[in-house]
C-alpha positions in Angstrom: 111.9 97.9 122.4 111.7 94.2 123.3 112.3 91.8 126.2 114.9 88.6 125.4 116.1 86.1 126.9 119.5 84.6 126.7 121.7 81.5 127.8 125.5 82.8 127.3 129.1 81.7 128.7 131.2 83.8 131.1 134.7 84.3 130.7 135.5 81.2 133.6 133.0 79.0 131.2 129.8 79.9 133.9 126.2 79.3 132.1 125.1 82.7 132.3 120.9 83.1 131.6 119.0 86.4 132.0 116.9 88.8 130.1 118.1 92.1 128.1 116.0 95.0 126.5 116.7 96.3 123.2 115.3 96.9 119.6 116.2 93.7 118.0 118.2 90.3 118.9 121.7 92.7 117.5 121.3 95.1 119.7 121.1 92.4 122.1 123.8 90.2 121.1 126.3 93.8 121.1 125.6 94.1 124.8 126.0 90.3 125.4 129.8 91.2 123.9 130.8 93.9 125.5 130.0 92.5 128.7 132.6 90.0 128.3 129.9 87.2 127.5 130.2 84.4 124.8 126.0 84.1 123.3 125.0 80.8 123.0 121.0 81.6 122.6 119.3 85.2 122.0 115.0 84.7 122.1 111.9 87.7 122.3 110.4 87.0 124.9 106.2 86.9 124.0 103.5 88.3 125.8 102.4 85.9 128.1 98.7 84.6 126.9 97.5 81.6 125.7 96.3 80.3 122.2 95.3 77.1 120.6 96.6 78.1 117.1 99.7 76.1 116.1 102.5 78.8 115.4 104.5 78.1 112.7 107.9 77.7 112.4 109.9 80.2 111.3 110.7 80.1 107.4 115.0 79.8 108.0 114.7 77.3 110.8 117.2 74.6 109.9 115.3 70.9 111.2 117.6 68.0 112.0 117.8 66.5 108.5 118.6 70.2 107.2 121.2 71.1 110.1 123.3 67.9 109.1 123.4 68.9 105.5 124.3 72.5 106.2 126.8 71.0 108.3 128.2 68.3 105.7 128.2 70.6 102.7 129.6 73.2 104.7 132.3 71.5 105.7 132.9 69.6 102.2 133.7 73.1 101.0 136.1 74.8 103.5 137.9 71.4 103.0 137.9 71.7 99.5 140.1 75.1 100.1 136.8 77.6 99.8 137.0 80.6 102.0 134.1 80.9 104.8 132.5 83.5 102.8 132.6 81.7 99.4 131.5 78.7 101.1 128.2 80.6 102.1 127.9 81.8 99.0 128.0 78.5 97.3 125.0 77.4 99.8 123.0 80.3 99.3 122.6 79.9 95.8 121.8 76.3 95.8 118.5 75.2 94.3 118.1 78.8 92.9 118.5 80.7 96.6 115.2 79.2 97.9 114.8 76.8 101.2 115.9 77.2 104.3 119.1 76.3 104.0 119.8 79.1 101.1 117.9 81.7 103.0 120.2 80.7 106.5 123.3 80.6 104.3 122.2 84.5 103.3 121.7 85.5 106.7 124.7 84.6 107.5 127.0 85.9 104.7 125.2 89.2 105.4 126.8 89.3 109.3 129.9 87.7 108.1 130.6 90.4 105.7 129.6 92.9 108.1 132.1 92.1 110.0 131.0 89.2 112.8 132.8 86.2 113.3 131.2 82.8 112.2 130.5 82.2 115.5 128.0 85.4 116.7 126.8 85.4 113.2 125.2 81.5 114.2 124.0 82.7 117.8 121.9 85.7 116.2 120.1 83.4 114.3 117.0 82.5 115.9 116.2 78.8 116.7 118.5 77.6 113.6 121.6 76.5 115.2 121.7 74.7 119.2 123.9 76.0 121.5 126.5 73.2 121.3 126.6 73.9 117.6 127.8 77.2 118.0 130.2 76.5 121.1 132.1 74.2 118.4 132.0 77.1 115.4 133.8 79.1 118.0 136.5 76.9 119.6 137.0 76.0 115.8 136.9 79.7 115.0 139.7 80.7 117.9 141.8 77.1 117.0 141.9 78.0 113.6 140.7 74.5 112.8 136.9 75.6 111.6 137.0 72.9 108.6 137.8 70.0 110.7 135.2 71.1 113.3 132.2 71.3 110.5 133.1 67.8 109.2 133.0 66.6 112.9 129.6 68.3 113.6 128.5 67.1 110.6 129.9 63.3 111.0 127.5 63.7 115.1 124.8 65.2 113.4 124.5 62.6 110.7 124.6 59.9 113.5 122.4 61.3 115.5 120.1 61.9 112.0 120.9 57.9 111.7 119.5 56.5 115.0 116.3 58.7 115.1 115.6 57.6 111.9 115.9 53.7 112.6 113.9 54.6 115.6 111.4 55.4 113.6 111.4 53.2 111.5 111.4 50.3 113.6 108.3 52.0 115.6 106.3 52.4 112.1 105.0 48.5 111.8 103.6 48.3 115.3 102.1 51.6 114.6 100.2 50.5 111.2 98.8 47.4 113.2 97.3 49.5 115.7 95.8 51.9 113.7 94.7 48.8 111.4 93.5 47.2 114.0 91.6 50.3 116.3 89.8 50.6 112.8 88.5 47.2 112.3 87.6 47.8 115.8 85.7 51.2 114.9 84.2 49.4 111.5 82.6 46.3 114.2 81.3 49.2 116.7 79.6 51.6 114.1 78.5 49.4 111.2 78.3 45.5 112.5 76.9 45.7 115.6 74.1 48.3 114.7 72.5 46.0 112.4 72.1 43.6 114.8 70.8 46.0 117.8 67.0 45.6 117.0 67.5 41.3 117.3 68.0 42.6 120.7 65.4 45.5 121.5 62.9 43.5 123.7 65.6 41.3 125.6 66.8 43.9 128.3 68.6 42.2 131.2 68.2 39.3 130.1 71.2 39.7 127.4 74.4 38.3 128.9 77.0 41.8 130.5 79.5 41.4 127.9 76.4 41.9 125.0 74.7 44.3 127.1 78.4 46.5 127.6 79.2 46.3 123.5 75.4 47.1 122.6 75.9 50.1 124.8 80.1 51.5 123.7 78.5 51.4 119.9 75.6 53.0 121.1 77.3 55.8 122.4 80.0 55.9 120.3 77.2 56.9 117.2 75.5 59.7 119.6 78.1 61.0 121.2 81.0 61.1 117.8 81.6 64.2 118.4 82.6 63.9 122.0 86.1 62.0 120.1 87.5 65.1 118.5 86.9 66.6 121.5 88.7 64.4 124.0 92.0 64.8 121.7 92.0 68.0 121.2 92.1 68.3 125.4 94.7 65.7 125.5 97.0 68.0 123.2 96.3 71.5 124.9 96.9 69.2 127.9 100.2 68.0 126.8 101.3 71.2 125.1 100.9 72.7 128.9 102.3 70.1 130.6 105.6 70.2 128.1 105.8 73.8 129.2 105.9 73.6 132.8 109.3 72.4 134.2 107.6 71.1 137.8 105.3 68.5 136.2 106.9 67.5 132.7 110.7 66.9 135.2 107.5 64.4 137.3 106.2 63.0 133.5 110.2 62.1 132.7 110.7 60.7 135.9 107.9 57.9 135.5 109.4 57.4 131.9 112.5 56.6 133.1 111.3 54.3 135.4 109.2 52.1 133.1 110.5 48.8 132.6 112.1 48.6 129.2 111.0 51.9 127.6 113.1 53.5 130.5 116.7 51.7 129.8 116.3 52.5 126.4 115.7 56.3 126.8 118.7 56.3 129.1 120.8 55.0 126.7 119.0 57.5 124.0 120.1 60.7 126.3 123.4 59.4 127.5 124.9 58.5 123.5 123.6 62.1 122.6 124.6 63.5 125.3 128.3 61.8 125.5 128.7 62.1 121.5 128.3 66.3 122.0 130.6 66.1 124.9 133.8 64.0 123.3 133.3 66.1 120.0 133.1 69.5 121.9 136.1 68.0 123.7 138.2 66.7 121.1 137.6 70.3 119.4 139.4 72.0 122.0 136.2 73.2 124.1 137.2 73.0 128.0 135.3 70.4 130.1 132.8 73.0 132.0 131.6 75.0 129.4 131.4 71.7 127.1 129.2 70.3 129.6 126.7 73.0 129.9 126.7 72.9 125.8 126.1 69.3 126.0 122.9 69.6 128.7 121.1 71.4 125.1 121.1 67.6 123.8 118.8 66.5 126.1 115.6 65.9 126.5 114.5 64.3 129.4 113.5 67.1 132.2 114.6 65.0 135.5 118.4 64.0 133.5 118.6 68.1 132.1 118.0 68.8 136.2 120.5 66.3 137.4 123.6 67.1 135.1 122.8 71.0 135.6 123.8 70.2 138.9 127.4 68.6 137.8 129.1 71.6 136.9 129.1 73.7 140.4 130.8 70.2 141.2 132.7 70.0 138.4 134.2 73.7 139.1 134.8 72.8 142.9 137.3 69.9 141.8 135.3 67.0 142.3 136.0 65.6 138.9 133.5 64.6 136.6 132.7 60.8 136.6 131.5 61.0 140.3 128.9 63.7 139.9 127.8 62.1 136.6 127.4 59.2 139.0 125.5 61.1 141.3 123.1 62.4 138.7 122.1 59.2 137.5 122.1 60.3 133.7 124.7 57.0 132.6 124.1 53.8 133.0 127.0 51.4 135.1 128.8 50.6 131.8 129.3 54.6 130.5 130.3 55.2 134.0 133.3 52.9 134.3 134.3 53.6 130.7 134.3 57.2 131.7 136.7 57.0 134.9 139.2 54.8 132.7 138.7 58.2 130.4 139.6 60.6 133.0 142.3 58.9 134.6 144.3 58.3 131.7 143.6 61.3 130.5 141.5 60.2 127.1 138.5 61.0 128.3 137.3 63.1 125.0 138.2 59.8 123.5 136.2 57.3 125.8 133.3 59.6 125.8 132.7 59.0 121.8 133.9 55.5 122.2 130.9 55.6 124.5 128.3 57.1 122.7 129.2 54.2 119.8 129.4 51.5 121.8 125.5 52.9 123.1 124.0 53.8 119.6 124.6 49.5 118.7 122.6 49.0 121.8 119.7 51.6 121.0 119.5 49.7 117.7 119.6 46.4 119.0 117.2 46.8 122.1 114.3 48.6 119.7 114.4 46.2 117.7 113.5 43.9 120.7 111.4 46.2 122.2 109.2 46.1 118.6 109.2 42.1 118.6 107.4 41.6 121.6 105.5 45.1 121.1 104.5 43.8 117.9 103.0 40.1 118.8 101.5 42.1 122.3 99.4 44.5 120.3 98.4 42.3 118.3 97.1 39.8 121.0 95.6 42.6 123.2 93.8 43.5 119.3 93.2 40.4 118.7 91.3 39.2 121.8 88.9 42.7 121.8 88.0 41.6 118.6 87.0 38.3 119.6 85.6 39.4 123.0 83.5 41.8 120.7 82.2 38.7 118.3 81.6 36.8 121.0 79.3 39.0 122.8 77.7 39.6 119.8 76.7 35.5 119.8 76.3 35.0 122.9 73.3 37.3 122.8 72.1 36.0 119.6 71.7 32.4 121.2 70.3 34.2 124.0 67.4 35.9 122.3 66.7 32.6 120.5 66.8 30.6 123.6 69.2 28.2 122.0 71.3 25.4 124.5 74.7 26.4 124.8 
């Protein structure tokens, strides 16, 4: 027997999280059912401990890039007239049944046929599929509309697949010059300036600071070498327990967001993602609470996930949904107002993805301002270490010569 833990919805649309006991996640997921509960996420629970191995991924985990395409090809099929179960089977035996997405597709088949609806067959499959992703399988499922739903997961996934990946790339040149230039700063500190340490070896104070304090970071940068791996591999156990404890990583996103800059753009980051999940779970029929607790799964930020888990108690108390969303401080002015035009007139699934749109043109526009001046500001900061380093370097040369200036 095992411990899990589970994040389901109630029959009113209530998040519903707890722990169950039983042999294996279908065990699980059958008492989930009978109860009356809708599964979003089954997980074992592990024995609490602590280890600085890297756990690997499970085999059939789907990452972003191979959600989309599941998604896409998926829904290329069913609309090509392919039965659910044929359309598995088509994916399964792609690229000769190996990958993850063949060995997902065979899970699944294996519950479908058994019986499960789409929908539970996704939720007892550990860490493939996000809980929003299975909330639309199953309004889809109940609508009879399951094709049209996997072509609009597939159309937000392949957006949201889009603007990570400009992100990225945008973020790679400044990247390159720092590493370029941290090891030209590495190459003066261990090879240049120890050739010229034993010019210096009788001078003592009487080298100018600046000489004295570069003499003295290569010096212990070539005794103390070791000391480097170290100090980064504290950093990631340090970050790898901060990520995993809610009271101080909800602090660590809180001074994100307030950063000049960075801190705009990450709000506009979570609120397209999260306003793109919401209109499509919408527009698929989903009702407004249990869309928004799907939606909360798209975000990342720990202070916004703790502010818009406090919208829906409002939300279910018939306060609306634009004023708590206010409240919580996830959207920025522009989303808000957008949003009560959308729930007045009644269009709000419409003006939420009109929203994230209008947002994923700003993320794309403001990183690539954010890279120009990162970009010349790195370089700068680079170039003037350098120089601060050469010119140290000389300045104790003439010293030890006893040269005029």
């Amino acid at each position: 027997m095992a411990n899990f833990s589970f994040r389901a919805l109630d029959g009113s649309g209530r998040l519903v999280e707890g722990e169950r006991v039983g042999t294996d996640r279908s065990e699980v997921l059958g008492q989930l059912r009978k109860e009356g509960l809708q599964p979003l996420q089954i997980e074992e629970r592990k024995a609490a401990g602590f280890s600085l191995s890297m756990t690997k991924k499970h085999s059939s985990a789907l990452d972003e890039n191979a959600l989309a395409l599941f998604a896409r090809e998926l829904a290329t099929l069913l609309m090509a007239g392919l039965p659910l179960e044929q359309g598995l089977v088509t994916i399964a035996q792609q690229d000769g049944g190996k990958g993850a997405s063949a060995e997902v597709a065979n899970a699944l088949l294996k519950k479908v046929r058994s019986g499960s609806s789409f929908a539970d067959a996704l939720a007892d499959k550990e860490g493939a599929f996000p809980g929003h992703f299975i909330g639309l399988v199953r309004a889809g499922e109940a609508g009879g509309t399951l094709e049209q739903v996997m072509a609009s997961l597939a159309d937000t996934l392949e957006r949201a697949r889009t603007l990570r990946q400009e992100i990225r790339a945008a973020l790679n040149y400044p990247i390159m010059v720092l590493v370029a230039a941290g090891g030209s700063i590495l190459v003066l500190l261990l090879g240049v300036i120890p050739e010229f340490e034993p010019l210096f070896a009788g001078a003592g104070d009487a080298l100018p600071f600046s000489a004295r304090l570069v003499l003295g970071v290569s010096r212990a940068l070539r005794e103390f070498w070791w000391a480097i791996p170290a100090i980064i591999l504290l950093l990631f156990v340090f970050f790898k327990s901060a990520a995993s404890n809610p009271r101080l990583r909800s602090r660590v996103d809180g001074m994100l967001l307030d950063l000049p800059m960075i801190g705009p753009l990450m709000r506009k980051i979570e609120a397209s993602r999260f306003c793109s999940t919401f209109g499509t779970l919408l527009t698929n029929g989903v009702n407004v609470v249990p869309a928004l607790q799907m939606s909360i799964g798209t975000l990342s930020n720990g202070r916004l996930i703790a502010a818009v888990e406090n919208v829906a108690p409002k939300l279910r108390r018939g306060e609306g949904l634009v004023t708590p969303l206010e409240q919580s401080g996830l959207l920025p002015p522009l989303a808000l107002r957008l949003l009560r035009i959308g729930e007045s007139s009644g269009q709000l699934d419409a003006m939420l993805m009109t929203t994230a749109r209008i947002y994923e043109g700003d993320i794309s526009r403001d990183t690539k301002k954010l890279v120009g001046m990162l970009v010349p500001a790195v370089t700068l900061f680079l170039g003037v270490v350098v120089a601060g380093i050469i010119g140290s370097i000389l300045s104790a040369i003439l010293t030890s010569y006893d040269l005029p200036f």
